[in-house]
C-alpha positions in Angstrom: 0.0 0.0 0.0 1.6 3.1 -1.0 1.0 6.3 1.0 -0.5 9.6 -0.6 -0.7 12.9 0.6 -3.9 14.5 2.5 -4.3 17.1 -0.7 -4.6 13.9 -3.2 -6.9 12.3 -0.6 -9.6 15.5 -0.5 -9.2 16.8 -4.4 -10.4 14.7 -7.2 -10.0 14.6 -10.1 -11.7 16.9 -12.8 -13.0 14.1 -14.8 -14.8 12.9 -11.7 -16.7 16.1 -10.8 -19.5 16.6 -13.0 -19.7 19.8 -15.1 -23.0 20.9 -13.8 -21.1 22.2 -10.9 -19.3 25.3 -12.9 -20.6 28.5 -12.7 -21.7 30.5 -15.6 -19.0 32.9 -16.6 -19.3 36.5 -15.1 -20.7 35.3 -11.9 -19.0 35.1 -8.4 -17.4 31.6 -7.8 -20.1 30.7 -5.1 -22.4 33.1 -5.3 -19.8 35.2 -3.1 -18.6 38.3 -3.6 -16.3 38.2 -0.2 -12.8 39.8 -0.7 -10.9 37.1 1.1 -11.7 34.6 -1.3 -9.2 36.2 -3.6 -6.7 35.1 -1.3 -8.1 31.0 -0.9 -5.6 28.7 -2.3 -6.6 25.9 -4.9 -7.3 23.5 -2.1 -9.2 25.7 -0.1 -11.3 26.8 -3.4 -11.7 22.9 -3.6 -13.4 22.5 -0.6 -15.0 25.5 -0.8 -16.9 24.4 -3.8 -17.6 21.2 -2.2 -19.6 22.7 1.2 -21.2 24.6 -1.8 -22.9 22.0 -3.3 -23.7 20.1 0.2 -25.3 23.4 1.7 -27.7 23.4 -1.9 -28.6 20.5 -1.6 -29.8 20.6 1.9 -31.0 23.5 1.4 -33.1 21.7 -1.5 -34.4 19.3 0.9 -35.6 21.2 3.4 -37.3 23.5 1.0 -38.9 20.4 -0.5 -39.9 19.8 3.7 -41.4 23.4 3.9 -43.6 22.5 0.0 -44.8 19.5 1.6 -45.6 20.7 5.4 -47.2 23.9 3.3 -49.5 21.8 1.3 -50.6 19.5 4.3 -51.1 22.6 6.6 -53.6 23.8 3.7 -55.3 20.7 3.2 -55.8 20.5 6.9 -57.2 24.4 7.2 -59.8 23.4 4.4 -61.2 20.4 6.0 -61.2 22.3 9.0 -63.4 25.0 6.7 -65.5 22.8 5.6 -66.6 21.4 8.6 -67.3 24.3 10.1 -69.1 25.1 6.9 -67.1 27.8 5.8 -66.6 27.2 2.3 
Protein backbone atom coordinates (compact mmCIF):
# COMPACT_ATOMS: atom_id res chain seq x y z
CA UNK A 1 0.00 0.00 0.00
CA UNK A 2 1.59 3.12 -1.00
CA UNK A 3 1.03 6.32 0.99
CA UNK A 4 -0.50 9.65 -0.56
CA UNK A 5 -0.66 12.93 0.61
CA UNK A 6 -3.89 14.55 2.48
CA UNK A 7 -4.27 17.07 -0.69
CA UNK A 8 -4.58 13.87 -3.15
CA UNK A 9 -6.88 12.28 -0.62
CA UNK A 10 -9.57 15.47 -0.48
CA UNK A 11 -9.21 16.83 -4.38
CA UNK A 12 -10.37 14.65 -7.22
CA UNK A 13 -10.04 14.63 -10.09
CA UNK A 14 -11.68 16.88 -12.85
CA UNK A 15 -12.95 14.14 -14.81
CA UNK A 16 -14.77 12.91 -11.73
CA UNK A 17 -16.72 16.13 -10.77
CA UNK A 18 -19.49 16.65 -13.03
CA UNK A 19 -19.67 19.76 -15.11
CA UNK A 20 -22.98 20.92 -13.76
CA UNK A 21 -21.06 22.19 -10.88
CA UNK A 22 -19.29 25.26 -12.90
CA UNK A 23 -20.58 28.47 -12.68
CA UNK A 24 -21.69 30.53 -15.56
CA UNK A 25 -19.04 32.90 -16.59
CA UNK A 26 -19.26 36.50 -15.10
CA UNK A 27 -20.72 35.26 -11.92
CA UNK A 28 -19.02 35.11 -8.43
CA UNK A 29 -17.44 31.58 -7.77
CA UNK A 30 -20.12 30.75 -5.11
CA UNK A 31 -22.35 33.11 -5.26
CA UNK A 32 -19.84 35.18 -3.08
CA UNK A 33 -18.58 38.30 -3.58
CA UNK A 34 -16.30 38.17 -0.21
CA UNK A 35 -12.85 39.76 -0.69
CA UNK A 36 -10.90 37.08 1.15
CA UNK A 37 -11.73 34.64 -1.25
CA UNK A 38 -9.22 36.22 -3.58
CA UNK A 39 -6.72 35.07 -1.32
CA UNK A 40 -8.07 31.01 -0.86
CA UNK A 41 -5.60 28.67 -2.35
CA UNK A 42 -6.62 25.94 -4.88
CA UNK A 43 -7.32 23.53 -2.07
CA UNK A 44 -9.19 25.72 -0.14
CA UNK A 45 -11.34 26.79 -3.40
CA UNK A 46 -11.73 22.91 -3.64
CA UNK A 47 -13.35 22.48 -0.60
CA UNK A 48 -15.04 25.53 -0.83
CA UNK A 49 -16.85 24.40 -3.84
CA UNK A 50 -17.55 21.21 -2.22
CA UNK A 51 -19.63 22.66 1.16
CA UNK A 52 -21.20 24.57 -1.76
CA UNK A 53 -22.88 21.98 -3.29
CA UNK A 54 -23.69 20.07 0.20
CA UNK A 55 -25.32 23.41 1.70
CA UNK A 56 -27.66 23.44 -1.85
CA UNK A 57 -28.63 20.46 -1.64
CA UNK A 58 -29.76 20.59 1.94
CA UNK A 59 -31.02 23.50 1.37
CA UNK A 60 -33.06 21.72 -1.50
CA UNK A 61 -34.45 19.30 0.92
CA UNK A 62 -35.58 21.24 3.43
CA UNK A 63 -37.32 23.54 1.02
CA UNK A 64 -38.88 20.44 -0.49
CA UNK A 65 -39.85 19.83 3.68
CA UNK A 66 -41.43 23.43 3.94
CA UNK A 67 -43.61 22.55 0.03
CA UNK A 68 -44.82 19.50 1.59
CA UNK A 69 -45.61 20.66 5.36
CA UNK A 70 -47.19 23.93 3.30
CA UNK A 71 -49.45 21.78 1.34
CA UNK A 72 -50.64 19.49 4.31
CA UNK A 73 -51.14 22.61 6.60
CA UNK A 74 -53.61 23.76 3.69
CA UNK A 75 -55.29 20.71 3.19
CA UNK A 76 -55.81 20.46 6.87
CA UNK A 77 -57.16 24.41 7.24
CA UNK A 78 -59.84 23.43 4.39
CA UNK A 79 -61.23 20.44 5.96
CA UNK A 80 -61.24 22.29 9.01
CA UNK A 81 -63.35 25.03 6.74
CA UNK A 82 -65.53 22.80 5.56
CA UNK A 83 -66.65 21.40 8.64
CA UNK A 84 -67.27 24.28 10.10
CA UNK A 85 -69.11 25.14 6.90
CA UNK A 86 -67.09 27.77 5.79
CA UNK A 87 -66.62 27.19 2.32
Amino acid sequence: MTKTTEARICTASLAVQPSSTKPASGTQPFGLRALWLHFANDLEVRRLAKLHLRIQRKEDGLNQLINERQKIMNRCIRRMRRANGKN
